[in-house]
C-alpha positions as CSV (number, residue, x, y, z in Angstrom):
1,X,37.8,-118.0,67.4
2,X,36.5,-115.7,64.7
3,X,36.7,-112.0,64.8
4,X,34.9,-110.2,67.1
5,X,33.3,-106.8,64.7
6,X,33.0,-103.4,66.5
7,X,29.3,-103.2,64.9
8,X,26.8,-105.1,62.7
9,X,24.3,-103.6,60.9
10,X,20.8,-105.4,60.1
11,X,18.9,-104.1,57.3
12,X,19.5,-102.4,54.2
13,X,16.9,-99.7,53.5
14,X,17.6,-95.6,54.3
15,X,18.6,-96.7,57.9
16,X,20.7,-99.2,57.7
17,X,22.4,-97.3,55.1
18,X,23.0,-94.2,56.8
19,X,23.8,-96.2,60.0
20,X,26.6,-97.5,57.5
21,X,27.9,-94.4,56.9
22,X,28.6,-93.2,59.9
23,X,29.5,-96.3,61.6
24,X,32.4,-96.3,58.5
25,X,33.2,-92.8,59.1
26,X,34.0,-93.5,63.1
27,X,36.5,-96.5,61.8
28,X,34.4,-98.9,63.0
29,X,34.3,-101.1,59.7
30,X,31.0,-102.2,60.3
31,X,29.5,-105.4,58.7
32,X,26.2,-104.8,56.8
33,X,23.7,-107.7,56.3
34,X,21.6,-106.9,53.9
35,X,19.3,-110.0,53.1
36,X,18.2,-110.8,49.7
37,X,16.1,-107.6,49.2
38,X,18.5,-104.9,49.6
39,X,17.3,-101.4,50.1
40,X,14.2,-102.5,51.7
41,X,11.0,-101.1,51.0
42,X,12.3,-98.5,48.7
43,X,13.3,-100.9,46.4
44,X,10.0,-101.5,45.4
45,X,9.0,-97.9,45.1
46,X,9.5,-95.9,41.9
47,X,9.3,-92.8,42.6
48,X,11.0,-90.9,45.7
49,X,10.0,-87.1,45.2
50,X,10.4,-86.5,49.0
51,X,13.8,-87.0,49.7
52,X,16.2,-83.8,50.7
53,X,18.5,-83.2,47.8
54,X,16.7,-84.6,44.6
55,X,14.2,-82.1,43.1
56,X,13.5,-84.0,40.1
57,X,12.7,-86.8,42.5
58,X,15.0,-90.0,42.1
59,X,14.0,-94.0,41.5
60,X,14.1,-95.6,44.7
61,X,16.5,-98.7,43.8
62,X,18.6,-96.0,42.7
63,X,18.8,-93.9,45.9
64,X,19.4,-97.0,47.6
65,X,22.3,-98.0,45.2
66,X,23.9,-94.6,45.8
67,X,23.9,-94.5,49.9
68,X,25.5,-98.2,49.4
69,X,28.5,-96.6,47.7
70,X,28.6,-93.9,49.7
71,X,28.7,-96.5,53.1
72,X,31.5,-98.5,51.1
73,X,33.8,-95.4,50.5
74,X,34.3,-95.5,53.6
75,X,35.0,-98.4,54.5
76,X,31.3,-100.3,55.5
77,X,31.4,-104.1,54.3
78,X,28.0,-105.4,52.4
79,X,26.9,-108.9,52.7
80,X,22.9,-109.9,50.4
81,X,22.6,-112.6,53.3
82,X,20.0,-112.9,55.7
83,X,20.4,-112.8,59.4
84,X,19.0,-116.7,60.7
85,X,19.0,-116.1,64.6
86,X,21.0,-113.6,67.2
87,X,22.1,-114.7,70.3
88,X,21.8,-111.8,72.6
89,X,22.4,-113.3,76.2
90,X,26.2,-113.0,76.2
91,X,29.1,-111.0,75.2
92,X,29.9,-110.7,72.1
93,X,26.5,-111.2,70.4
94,X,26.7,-113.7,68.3
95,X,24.9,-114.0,64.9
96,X,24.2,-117.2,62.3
97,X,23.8,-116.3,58.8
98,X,23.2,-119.8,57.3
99,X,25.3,-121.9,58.9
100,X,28.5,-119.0,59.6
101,X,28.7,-117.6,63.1
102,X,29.5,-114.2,63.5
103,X,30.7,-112.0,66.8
104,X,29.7,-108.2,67.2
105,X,30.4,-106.1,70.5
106,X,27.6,-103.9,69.0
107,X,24.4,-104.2,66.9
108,X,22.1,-101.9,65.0
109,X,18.8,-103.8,64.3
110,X,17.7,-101.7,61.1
111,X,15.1,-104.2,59.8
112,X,12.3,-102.5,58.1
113,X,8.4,-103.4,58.6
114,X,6.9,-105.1,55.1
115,X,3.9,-103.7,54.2
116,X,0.7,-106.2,54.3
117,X,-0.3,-107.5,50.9
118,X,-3.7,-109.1,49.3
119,X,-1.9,-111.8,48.2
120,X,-3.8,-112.2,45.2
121,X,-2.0,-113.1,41.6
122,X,-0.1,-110.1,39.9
123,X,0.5,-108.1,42.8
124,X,4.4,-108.0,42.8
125,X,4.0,-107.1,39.2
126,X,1.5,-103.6,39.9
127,X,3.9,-102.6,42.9
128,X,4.7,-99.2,42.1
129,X,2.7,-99.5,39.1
130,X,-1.0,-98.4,40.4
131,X,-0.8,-100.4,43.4
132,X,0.9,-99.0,46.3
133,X,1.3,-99.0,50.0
134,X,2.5,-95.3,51.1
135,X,-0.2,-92.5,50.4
136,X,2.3,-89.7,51.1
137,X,4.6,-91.7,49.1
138,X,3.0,-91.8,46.0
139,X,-0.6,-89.8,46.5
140,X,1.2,-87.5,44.2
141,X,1.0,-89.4,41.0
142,X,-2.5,-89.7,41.1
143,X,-4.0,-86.1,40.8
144,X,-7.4,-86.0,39.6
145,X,-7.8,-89.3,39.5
146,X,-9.9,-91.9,41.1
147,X,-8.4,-94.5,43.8
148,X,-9.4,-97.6,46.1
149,X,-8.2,-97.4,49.5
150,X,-8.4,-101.2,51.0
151,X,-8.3,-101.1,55.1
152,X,-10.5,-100.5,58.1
153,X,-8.0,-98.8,61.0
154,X,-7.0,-95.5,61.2
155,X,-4.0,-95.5,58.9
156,X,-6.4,-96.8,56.0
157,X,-8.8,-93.2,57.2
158,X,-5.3,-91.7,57.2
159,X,-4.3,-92.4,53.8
160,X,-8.4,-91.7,52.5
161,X,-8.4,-88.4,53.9
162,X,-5.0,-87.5,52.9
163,X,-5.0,-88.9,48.9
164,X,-8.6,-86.4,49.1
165,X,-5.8,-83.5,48.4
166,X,-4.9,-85.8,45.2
167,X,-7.2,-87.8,43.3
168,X,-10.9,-86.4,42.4
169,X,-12.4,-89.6,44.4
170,X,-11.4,-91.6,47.1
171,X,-13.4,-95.4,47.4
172,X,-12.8,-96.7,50.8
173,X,-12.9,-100.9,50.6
174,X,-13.7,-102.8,53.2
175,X,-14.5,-106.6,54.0
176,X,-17.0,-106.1,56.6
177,X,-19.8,-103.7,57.9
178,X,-17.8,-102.2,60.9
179,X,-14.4,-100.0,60.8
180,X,-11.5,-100.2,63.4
181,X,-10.9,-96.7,63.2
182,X,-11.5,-94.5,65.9
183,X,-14.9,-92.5,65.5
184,X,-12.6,-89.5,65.0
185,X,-11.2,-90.6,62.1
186,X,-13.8,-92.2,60.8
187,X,-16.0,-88.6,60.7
188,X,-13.3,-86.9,59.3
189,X,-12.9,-89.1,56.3
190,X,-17.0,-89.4,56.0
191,X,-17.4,-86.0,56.3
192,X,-15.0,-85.1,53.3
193,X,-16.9,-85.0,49.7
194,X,-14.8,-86.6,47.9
195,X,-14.7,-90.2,49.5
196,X,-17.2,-92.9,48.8
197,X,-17.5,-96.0,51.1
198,X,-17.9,-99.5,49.5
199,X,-18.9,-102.1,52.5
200,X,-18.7,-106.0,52.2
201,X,-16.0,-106.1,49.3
202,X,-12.9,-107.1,49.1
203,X,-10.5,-107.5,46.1
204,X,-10.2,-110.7,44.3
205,X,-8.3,-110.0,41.2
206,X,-6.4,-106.8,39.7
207,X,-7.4,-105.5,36.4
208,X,-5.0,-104.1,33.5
209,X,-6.1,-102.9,30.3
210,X,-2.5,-102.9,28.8
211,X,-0.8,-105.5,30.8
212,X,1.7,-103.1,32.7
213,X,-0.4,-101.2,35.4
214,X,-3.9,-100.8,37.2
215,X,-7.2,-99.7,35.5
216,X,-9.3,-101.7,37.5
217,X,-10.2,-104.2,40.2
218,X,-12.9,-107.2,40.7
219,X,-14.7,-107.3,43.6
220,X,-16.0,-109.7,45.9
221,X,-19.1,-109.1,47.9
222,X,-18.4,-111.0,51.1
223,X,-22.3,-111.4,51.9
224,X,-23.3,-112.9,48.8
225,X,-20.4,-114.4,47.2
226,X,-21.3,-112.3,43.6
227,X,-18.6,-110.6,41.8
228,X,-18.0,-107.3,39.6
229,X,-15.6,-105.1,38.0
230,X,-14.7,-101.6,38.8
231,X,-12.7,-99.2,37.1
232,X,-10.1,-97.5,39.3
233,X,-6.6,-95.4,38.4
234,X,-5.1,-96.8,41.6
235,X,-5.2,-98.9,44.7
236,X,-3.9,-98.1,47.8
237,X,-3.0,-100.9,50.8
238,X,-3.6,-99.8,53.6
239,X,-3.8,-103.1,55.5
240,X,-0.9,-102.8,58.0
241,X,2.7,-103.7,58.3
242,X,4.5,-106.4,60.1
243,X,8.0,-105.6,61.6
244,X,10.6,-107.6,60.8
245,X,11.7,-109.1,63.8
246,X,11.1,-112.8,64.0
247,X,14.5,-113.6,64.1
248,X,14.9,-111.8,67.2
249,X,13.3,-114.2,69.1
250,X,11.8,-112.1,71.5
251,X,15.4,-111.4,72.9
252,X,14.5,-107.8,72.9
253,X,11.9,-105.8,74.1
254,X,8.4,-105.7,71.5
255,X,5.3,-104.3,71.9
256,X,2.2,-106.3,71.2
257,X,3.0,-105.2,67.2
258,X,6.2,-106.8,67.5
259,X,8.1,-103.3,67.1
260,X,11.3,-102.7,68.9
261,X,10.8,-100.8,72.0
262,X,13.2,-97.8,72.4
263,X,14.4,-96.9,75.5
264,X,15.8,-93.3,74.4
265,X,16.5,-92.4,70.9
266,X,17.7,-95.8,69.5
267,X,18.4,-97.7,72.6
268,X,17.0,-101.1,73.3
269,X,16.4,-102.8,76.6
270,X,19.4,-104.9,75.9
271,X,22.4,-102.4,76.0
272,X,24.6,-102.7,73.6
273,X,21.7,-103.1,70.8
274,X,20.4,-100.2,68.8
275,X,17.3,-100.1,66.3
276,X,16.4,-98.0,63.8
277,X,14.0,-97.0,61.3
278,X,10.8,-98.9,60.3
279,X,11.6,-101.7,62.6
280,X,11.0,-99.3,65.6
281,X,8.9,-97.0,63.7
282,X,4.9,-97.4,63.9
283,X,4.0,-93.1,62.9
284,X,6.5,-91.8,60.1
285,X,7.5,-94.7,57.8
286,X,9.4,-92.3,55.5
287,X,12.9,-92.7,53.8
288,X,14.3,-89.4,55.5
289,X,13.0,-90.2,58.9
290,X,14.5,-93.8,58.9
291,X,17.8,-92.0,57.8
292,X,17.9,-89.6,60.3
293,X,17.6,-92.0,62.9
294,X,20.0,-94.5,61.5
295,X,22.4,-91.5,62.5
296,X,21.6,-91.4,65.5
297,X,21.7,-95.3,66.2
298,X,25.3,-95.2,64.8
299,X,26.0,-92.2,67.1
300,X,24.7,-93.7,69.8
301,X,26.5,-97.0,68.9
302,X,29.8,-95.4,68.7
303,X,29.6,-93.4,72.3
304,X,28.3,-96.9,73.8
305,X,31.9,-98.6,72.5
306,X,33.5,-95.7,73.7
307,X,32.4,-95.6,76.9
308,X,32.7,-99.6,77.4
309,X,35.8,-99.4,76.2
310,X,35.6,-101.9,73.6
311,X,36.2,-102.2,70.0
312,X,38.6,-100.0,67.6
């Protein structure tokens, strides 16, 4: 029989991380899975100038790097696998990373949402270097200049409207005639001077004039099939994110997104289970956010073991 862990922790990124610490702190020697990406989303931003405690803004890879240590001081265990399948129906949980079974009285499900992506050539390459995903993470590195915005729902209006305080033009790009937004949105962002619309395009190629980041895009007309360059300081994605919870297996409760549901401030429908961060998260999406309630999953976590009487 293996060993039955108080806690495991999925996920890697500010939530997982700080769920880490804590967990280690309550000497519950958690087990962190941090598949093959670790640090999540961060790790492919540059920049973080918004996070409490760093006013000359620190690299993301690097923040990441130093909440790791800071989980392993005291005691948190970190493992660059990938979580296969969870078997939530009985007690322990049981885990499969590969083809190693794993028991936990407790799980935090930290997963992260990716970011939707073009998927057209180079665009691993630009991340973080003109091309981004998070307006309110990097808007800031684009003052007075002029930015595509590629989406149709209200978080691609959200990001428009809000990269206005930034660059001196905002290009809104979209594949069709029609926008998903809500009309309330939609004025707000046509109403604002500083954005342009551009109908019927969508991206086909990203331009570079040195090789290393963005200073322009080629366009595809969707109607008529013709194609032409723009120049443009910086795209912006703004095409949606999908959770990362497929290897759930609808064990837990979704919602038509395929977020975790919370019942409370981390709890799941199945007790026991916890989520936090980006996986749950469909409004705030930032580093400090996801950190904050990656305390309170491990919190919660904790009290649950205590009151079952389990674990330690």
């Amino acid at each position: 029989m293996s060993e039955v862990h108080n806690v495991i922790i999925i996920g890697s990124g500010p939530a997982g991380l700080t769920a880490a610490i804590y967990t280690a702190r309550a000497n519950l020697s958690p087990i962190v899975f941090e598949g093959i990406q670790p640090g999540g989303q961060l790790t492919i931003t540059t920049d973080v100038e918004n996070f409490p405690g760093f006013p000359d803004g620190i690299m993301g890879p690097e923040l990441m790097e130093i909440m790791r240590k800071q989980a392993e001081r005291f005691g948190s265990v970190h493992r660059y696998e990938y979580v296969d399948k969870v078997d939530l129906s009985q007690r322990p949980f049981k885990l499969w990373v590969g083809g190693e079974e794993h028991q936990t009285h407790s799980l935090i499900i930290a997963t992260g949402a990716s970011a939707r992506w073009l998927g057209i050539e180079d665009e691993a390459k630009y991340q973080g270097r003109g091309l981004s995903t998070c307006a309110t993470c990097d808007g800031f590195f684009f003052k007075d200049k002029e930015i595509f915005v590629v989406g149709a729902g209200d978080s691609a209006m959200e990001e428009a409207h809000f990269l206005t305080r930034f660059a001196s033009k905002v290009t809104l790009v979209h594949r069709s005639e029609t926008f998903r937004a809500s009309k309330i949105m939609q004025q707000r962002v046509m109403d604002n001077e500083k954005v342009d619309v551009m109908l019927n395009k969508t991206i086909v190629k990203y331009l570079s004039d040195d090789g290393q980041s963005i200073s322009g895009a080629r366009l595809r007309d969707t109607v008529t099939g013709e194609e032409a360059d723009a120049k443009v300081d910086g795209i912006f994605l703004a095409i949606g994110h999908i959770p990362n919870t497929e290897f759930l297996g609808g064990q837990i409760g979704l919602d038509d997104h395929g977020y975790v549901v919370l019942e409370g401030p981390t709890g799941t429908n199945v007790e026991g289970v916890f989520a936090c961060g980006d996986v749950a998260d469909t409004r705030y999406r930032q580093a400090v956010t996801a950190a904050g309630t990656g305390c309170q999953a491990a919190i919660d976590a904790e009290k649950w073991l205590e009151d079952s009487n389990i674990g330690h």
